[in-house]
MOPAC internal coordinates of N, CA, C and O (Angstrom, degrees):
PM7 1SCF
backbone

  N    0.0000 0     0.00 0     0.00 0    0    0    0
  C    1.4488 1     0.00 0     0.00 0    1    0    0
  C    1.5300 1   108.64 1     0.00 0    2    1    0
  O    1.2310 1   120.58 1   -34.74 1    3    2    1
  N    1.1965 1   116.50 1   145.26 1    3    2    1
  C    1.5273 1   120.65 1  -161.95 1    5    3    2
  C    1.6047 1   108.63 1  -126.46 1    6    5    3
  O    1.2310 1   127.35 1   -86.56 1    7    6    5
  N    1.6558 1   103.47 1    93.44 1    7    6    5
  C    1.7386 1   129.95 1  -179.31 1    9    7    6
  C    1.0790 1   119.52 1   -68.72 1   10    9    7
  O    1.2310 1   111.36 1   -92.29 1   11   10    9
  N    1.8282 1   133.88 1    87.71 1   11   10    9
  C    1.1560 1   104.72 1   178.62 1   13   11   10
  C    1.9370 1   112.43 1  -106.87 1   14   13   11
  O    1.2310 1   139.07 1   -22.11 1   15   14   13
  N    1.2550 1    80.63 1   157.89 1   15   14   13
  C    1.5454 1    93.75 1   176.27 1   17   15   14
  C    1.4277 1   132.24 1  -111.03 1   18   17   15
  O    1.2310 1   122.10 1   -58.55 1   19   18   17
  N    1.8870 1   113.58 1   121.45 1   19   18   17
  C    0.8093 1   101.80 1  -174.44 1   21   19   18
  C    1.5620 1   125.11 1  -136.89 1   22   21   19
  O    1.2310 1   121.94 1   -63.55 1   23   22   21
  N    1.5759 1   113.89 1   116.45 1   23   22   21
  C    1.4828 1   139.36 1  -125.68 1   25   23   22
  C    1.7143 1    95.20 1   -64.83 1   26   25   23
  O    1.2310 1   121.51 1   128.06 1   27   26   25
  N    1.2210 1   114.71 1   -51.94 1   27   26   25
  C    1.6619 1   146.88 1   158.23 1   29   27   26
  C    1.2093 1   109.86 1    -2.86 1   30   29   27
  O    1.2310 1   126.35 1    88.58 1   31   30   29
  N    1.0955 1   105.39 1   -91.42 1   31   30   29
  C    1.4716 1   146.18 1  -169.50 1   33   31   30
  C    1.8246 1   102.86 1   -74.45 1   34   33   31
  O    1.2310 1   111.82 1   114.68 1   35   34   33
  N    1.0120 1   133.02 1   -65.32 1   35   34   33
  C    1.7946 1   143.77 1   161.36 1   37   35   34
  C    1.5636 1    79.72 1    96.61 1   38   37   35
  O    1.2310 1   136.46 1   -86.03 1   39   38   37
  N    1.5875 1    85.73 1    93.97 1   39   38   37
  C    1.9385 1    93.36 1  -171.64 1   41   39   38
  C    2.2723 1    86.35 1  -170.70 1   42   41   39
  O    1.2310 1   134.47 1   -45.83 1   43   42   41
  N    0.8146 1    89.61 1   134.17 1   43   42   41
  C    1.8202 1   116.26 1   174.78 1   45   43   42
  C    1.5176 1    98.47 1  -117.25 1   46   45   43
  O    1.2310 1   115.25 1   -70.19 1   47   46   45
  N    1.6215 1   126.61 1   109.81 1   47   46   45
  C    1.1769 1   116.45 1   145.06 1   49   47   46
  C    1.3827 1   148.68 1  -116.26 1   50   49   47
  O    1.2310 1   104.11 1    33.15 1   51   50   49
  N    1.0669 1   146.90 1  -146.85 1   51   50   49
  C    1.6181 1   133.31 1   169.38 1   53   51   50
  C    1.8959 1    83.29 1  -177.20 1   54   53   51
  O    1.2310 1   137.56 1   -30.25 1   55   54   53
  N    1.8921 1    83.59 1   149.75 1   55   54   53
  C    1.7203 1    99.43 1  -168.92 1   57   55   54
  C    1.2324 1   116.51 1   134.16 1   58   57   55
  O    1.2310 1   129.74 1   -38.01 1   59   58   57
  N    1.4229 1    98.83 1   141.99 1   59   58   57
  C    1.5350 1    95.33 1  -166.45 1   61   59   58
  C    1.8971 1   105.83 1   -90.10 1   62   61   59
  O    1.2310 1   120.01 1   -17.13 1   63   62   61
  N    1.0212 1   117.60 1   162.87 1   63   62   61
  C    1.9921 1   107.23 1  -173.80 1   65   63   62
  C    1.2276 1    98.80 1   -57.77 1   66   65   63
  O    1.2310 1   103.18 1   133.83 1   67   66   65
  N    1.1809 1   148.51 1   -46.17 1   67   66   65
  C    1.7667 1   142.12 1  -173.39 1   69   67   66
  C    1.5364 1   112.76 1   -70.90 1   70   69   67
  O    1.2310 1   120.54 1  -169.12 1   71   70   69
  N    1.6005 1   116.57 1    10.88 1   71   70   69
  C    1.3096 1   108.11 1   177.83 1   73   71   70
  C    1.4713 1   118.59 1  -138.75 1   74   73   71
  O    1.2310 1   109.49 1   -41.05 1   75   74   73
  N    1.3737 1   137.31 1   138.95 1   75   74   73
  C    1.6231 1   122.86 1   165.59 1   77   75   74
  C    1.7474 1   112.67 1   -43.35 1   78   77   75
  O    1.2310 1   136.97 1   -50.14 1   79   78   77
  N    1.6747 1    84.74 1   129.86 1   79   78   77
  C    2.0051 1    88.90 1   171.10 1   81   79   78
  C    1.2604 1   131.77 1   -83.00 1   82   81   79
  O    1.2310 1   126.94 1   -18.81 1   83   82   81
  N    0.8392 1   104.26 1   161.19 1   83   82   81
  C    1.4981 1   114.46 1   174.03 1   85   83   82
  C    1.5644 1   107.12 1   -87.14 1   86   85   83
  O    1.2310 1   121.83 1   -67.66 1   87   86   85
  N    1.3400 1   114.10 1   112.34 1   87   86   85
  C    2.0452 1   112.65 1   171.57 1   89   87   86
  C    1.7073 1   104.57 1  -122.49 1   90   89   87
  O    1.2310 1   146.50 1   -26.15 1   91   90   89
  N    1.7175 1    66.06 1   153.85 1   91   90   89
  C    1.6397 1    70.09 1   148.43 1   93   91   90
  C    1.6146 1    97.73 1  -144.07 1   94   93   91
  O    1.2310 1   129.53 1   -24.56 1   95   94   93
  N    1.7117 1    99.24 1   155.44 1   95   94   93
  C    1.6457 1    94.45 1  -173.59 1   97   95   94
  C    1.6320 1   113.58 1  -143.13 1   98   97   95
  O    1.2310 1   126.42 1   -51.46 1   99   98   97
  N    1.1565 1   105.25 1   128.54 1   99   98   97
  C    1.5426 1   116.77 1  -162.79 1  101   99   98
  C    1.8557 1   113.54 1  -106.04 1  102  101   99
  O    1.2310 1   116.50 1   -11.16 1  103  102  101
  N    0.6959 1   124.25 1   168.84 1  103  102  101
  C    1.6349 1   141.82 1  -166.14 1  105  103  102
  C    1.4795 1   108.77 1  -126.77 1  106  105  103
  O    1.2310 1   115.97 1   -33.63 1  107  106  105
  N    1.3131 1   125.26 1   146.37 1  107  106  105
  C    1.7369 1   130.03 1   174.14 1  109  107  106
  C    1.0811 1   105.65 1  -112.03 1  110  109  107
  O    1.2310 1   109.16 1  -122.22 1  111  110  109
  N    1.7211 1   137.91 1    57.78 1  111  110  109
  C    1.2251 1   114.98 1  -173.19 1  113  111  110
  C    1.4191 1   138.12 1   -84.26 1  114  113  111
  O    1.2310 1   126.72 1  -151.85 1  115  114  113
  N    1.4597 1   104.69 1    28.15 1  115  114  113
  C    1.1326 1   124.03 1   177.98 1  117  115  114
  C    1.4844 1   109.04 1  -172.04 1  118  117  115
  O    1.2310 1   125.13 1    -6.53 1  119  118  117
  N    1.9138 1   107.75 1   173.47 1  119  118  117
  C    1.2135 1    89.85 1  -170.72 1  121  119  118
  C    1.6673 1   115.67 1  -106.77 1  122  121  119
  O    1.2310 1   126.18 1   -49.61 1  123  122  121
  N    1.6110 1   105.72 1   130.39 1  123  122  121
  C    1.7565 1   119.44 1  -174.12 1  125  123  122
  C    1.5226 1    88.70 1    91.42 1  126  125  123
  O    1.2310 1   115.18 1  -117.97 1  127  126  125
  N    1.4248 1   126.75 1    62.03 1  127  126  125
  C    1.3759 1   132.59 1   165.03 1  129  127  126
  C    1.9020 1   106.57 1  -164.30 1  130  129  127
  O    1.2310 1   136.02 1   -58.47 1  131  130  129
  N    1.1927 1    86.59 1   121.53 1  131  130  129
  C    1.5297 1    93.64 1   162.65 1  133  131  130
  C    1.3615 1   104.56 1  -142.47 1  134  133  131
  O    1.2310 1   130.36 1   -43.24 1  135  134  133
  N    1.5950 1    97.62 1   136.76 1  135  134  133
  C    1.5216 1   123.79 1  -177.69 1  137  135  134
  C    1.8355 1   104.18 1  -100.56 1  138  137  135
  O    1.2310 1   123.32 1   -89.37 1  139  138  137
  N    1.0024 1   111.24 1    90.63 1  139  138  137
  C    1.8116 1   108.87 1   155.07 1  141  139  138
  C    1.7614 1   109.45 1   -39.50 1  142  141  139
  O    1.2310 1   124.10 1   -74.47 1  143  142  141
  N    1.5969 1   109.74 1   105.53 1  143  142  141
  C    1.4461 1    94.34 1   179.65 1  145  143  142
  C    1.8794 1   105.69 1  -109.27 1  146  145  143
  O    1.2310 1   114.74 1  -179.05 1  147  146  145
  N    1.1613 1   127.57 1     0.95 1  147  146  145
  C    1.0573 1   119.38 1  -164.74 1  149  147  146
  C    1.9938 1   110.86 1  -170.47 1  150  149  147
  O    1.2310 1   130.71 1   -66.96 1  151  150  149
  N    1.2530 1    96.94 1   113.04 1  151  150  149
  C    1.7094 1   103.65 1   171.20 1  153  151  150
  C    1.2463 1   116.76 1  -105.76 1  154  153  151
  O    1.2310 1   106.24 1     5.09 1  155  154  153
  N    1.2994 1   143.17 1  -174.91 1  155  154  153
  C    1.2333 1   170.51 1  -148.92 1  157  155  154
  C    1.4646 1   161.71 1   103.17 1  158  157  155
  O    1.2310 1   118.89 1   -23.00 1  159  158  157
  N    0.7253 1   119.71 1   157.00 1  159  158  157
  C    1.6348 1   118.67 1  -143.69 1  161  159  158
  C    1.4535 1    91.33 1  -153.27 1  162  161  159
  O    1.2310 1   129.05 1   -52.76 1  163  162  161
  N    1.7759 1   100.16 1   127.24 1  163  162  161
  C    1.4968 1   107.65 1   166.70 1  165  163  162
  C    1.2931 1   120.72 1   -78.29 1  166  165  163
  O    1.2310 1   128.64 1   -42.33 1  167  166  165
  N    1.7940 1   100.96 1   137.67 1  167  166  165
  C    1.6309 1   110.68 1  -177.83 1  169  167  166
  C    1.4862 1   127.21 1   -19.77 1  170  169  167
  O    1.2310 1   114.78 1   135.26 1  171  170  169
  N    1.4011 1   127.50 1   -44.74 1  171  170  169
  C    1.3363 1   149.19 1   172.32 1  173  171  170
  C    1.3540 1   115.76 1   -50.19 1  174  173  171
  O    1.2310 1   125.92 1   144.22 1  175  174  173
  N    1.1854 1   106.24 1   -35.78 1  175  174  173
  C    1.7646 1    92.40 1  -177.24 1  177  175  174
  C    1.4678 1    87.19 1  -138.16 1  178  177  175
  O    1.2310 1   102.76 1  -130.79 1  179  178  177
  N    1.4061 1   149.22 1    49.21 1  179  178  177
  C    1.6511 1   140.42 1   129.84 1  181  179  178
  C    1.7591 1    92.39 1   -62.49 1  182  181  179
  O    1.2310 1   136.37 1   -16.97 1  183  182  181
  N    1.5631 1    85.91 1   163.03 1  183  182  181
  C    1.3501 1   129.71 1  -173.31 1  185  183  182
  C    1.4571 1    99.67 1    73.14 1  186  185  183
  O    1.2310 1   102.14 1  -155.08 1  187  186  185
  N    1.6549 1   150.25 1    24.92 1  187  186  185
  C    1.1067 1   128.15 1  -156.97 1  189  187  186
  C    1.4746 1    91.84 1  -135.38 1  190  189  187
  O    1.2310 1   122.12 1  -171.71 1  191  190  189
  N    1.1225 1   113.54 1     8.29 1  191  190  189
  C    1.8648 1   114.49 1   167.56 1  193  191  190
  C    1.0972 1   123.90 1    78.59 1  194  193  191
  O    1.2310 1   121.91 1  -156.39 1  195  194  193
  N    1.5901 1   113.95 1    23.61 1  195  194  193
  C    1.3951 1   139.08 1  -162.96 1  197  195  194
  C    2.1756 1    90.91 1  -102.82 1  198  197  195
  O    1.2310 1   127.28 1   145.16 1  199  198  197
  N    0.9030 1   103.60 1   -34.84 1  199  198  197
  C    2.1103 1    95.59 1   169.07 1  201  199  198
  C    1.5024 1    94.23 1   -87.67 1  202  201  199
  O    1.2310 1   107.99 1  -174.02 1  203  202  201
  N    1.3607 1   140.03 1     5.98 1  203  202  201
  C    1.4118 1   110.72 1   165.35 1  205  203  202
  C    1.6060 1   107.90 1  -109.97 1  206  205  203
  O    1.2310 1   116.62 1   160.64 1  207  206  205
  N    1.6076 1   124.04 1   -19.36 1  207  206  205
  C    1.0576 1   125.20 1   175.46 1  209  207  206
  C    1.9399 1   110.21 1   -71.20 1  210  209  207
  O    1.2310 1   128.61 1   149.81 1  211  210  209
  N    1.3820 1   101.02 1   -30.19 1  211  210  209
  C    1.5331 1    99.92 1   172.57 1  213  211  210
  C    1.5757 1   103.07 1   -75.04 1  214  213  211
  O    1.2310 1   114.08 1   165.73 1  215  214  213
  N    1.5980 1   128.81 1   -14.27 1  215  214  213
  C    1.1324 1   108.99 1  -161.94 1  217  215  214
  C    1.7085 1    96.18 1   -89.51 1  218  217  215
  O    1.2310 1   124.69 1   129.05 1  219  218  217
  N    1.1808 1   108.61 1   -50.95 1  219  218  217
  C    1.9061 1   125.12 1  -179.58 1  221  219  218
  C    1.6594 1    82.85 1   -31.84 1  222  221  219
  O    1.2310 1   109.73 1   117.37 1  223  222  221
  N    1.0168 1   136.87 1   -62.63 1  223  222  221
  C    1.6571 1   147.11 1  -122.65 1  225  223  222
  C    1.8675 1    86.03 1   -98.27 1  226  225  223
  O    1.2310 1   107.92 1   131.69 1  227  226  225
  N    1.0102 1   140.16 1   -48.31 1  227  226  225
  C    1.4025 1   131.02 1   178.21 1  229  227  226
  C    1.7593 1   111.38 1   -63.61 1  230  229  227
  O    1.2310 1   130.96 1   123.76 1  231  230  229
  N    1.4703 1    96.45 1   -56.24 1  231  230  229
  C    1.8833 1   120.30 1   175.94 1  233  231  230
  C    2.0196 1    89.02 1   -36.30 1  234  233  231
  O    1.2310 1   128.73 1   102.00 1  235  234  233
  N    1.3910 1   100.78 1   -78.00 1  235  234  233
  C    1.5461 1   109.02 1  -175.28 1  237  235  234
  C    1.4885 1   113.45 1   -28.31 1  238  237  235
  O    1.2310 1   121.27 1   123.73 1  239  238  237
  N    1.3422 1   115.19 1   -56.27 1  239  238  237
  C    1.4748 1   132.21 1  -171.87 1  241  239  238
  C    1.4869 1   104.15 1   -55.66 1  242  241  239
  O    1.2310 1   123.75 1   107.88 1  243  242  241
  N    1.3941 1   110.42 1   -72.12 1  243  242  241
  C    1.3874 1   124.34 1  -179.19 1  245  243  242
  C    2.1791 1   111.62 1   -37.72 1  246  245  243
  O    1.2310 1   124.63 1   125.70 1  247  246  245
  N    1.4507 1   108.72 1   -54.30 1  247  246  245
  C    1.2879 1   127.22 1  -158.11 1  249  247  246
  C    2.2111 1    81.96 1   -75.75 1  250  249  247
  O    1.2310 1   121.62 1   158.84 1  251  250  249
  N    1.1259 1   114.50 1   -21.16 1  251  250  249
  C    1.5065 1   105.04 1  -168.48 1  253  251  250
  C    1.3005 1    92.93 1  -112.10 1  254  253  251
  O    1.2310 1   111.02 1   164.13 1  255  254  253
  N    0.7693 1   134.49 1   -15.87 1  255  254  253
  C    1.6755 1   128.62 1   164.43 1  257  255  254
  C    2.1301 1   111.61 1   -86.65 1  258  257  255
  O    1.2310 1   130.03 1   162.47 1  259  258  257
  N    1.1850 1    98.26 1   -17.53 1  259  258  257
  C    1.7292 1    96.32 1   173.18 1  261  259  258
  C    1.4919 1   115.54 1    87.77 1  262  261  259
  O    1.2310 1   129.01 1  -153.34 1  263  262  261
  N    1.6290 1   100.25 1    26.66 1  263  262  261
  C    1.5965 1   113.37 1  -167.95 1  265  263  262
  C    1.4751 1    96.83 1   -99.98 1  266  265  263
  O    1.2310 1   125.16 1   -43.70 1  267  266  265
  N    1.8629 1   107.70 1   136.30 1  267  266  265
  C    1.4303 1   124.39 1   164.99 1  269  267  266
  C    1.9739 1    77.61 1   -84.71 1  270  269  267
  O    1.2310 1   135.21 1   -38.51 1  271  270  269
  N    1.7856 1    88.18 1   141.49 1  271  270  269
  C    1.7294 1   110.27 1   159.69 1  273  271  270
  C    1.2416 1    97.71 1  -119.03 1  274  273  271
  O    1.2310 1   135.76 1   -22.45 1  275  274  273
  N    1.9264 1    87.11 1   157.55 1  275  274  273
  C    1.4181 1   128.80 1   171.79 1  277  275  274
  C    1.6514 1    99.62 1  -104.48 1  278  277  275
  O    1.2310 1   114.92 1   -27.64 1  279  278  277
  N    1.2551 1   127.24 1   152.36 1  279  278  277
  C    1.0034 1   118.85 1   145.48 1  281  279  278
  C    1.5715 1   122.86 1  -121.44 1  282  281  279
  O    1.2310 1   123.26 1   -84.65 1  283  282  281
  N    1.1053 1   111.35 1    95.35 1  283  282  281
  C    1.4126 1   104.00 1   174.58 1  285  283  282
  C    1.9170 1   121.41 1   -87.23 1  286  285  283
  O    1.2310 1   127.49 1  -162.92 1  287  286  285
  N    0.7191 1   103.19 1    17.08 1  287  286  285
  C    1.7482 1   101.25 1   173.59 1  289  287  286
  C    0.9794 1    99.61 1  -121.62 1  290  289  287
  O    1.2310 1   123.84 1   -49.77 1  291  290  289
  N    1.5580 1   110.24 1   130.23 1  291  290  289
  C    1.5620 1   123.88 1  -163.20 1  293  291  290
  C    2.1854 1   116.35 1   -61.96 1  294  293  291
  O    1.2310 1   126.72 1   156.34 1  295  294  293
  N    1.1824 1   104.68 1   -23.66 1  295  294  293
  C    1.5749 1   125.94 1   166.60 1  297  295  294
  C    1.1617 1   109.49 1   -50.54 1  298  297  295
  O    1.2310 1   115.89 1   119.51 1  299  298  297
  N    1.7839 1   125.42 1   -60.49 1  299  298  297
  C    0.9663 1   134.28 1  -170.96 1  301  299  298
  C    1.9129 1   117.98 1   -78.66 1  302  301  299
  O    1.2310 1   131.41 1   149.78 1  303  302  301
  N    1.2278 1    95.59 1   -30.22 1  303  302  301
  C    1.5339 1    97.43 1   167.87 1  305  303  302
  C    1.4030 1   139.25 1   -62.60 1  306  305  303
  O    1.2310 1   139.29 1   144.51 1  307  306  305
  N    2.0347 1    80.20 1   -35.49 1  307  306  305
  C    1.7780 1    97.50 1   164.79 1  309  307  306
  C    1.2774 1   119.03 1   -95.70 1  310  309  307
  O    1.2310 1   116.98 1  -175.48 1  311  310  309
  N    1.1368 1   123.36 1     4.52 1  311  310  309
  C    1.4402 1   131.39 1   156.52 1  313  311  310
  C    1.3055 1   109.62 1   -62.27 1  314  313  311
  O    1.2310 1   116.39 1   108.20 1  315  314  313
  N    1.3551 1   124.47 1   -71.80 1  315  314  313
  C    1.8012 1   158.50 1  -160.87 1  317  315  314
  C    1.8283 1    84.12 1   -51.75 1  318  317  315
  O    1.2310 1   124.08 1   129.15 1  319  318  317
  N    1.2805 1   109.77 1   -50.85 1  319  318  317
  C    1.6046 1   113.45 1  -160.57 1  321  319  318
  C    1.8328 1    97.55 1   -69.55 1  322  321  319
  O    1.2310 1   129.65 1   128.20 1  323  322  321
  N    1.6322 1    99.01 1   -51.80 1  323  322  321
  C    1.6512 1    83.70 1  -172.77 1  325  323  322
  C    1.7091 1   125.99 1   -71.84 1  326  325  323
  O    1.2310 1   132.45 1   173.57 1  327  326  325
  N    1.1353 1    93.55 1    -6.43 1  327  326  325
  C    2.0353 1   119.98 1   174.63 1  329  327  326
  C    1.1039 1   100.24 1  -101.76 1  330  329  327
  O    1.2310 1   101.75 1  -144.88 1  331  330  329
  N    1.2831 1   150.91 1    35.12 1  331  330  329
  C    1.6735 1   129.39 1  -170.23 1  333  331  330
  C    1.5032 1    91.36 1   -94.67 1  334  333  331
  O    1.2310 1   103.12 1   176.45 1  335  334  333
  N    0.9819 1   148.60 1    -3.55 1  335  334  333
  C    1.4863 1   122.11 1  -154.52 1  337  335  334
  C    2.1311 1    89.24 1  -108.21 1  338  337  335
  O    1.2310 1   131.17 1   164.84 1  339  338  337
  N    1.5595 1    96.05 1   -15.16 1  339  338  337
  C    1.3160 1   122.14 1  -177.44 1  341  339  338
  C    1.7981 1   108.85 1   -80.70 1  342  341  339
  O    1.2310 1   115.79 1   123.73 1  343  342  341
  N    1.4657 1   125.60 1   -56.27 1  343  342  341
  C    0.8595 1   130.63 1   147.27 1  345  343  342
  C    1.6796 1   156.81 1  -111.32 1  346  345  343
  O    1.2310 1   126.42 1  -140.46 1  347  346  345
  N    1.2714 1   105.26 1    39.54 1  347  346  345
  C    1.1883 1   133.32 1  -174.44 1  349  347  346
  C    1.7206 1   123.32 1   -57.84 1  350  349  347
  O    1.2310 1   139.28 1   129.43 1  351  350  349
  N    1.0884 1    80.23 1   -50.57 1  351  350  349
  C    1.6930 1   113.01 1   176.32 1  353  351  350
  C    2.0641 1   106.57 1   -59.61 1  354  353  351
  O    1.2310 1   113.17 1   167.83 1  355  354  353
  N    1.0494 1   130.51 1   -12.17 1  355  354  353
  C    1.2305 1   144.02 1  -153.40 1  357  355  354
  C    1.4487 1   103.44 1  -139.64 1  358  357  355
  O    1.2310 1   113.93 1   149.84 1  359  358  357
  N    1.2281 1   129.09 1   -30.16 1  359  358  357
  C    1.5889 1   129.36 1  -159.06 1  361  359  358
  C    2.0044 1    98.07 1   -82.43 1  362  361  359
  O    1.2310 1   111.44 1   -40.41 1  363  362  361
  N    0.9582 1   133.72 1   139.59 1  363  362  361
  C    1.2157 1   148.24 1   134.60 1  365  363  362
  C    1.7835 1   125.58 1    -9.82 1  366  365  363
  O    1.2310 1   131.57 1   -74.59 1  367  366  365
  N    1.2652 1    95.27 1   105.41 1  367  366  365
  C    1.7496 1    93.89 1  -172.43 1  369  367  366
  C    1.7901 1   100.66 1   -75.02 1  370  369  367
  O    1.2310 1   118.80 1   -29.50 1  371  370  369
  N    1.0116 1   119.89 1   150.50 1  371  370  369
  C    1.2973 1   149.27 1  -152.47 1  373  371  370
  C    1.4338 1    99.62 1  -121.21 1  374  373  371
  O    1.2310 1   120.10 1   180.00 1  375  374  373

């Protein structure tokens, strides 16, 4: 699956040009913090692991850029929870 990222915009997508993408799109609202605020994936291709390959691909970004995350979109929280032992170390103290 082919993730692109775009720094600009604070948008992760996947999709081929003839089709709506799949993003997810995050916010910097501070500095060494990014908040994932928003995922999705068109009806047509959910269940196919295309919101977890955008999610690995933000997590990655964030953990190589030296960013504590927020997750505020409920996808990403339950992502973070079923990976925590995966990204724990990186997530935002509460």
């Amino acid at each position: 699956m082919n993730i692109q990222h775009n720094a600009t915009r604070q948008l992760f997508t996947s999709g081929e040009a003839n089709q709506p993408s799949a993003e997810l799109a995050y916010e910097l609202p501070a500095p060494g913090l990014v908040d994932f605020v928003h995922t999705f994936v068109p009806e047509a291709r959910r269940g196919q692991g295309e919101a977890d390959a955008l999610a690995h691909a933000g997590l990655d970004f964030a953990r190589a850029q030296h960013l504590r995350v927020r997750t505020s979109c409920r996808f990403m929280a339950i992502f973070v929870a079923r990976h925590h032992a995966e990204y724990a170390a990186i997530l935002e103290a509460v």
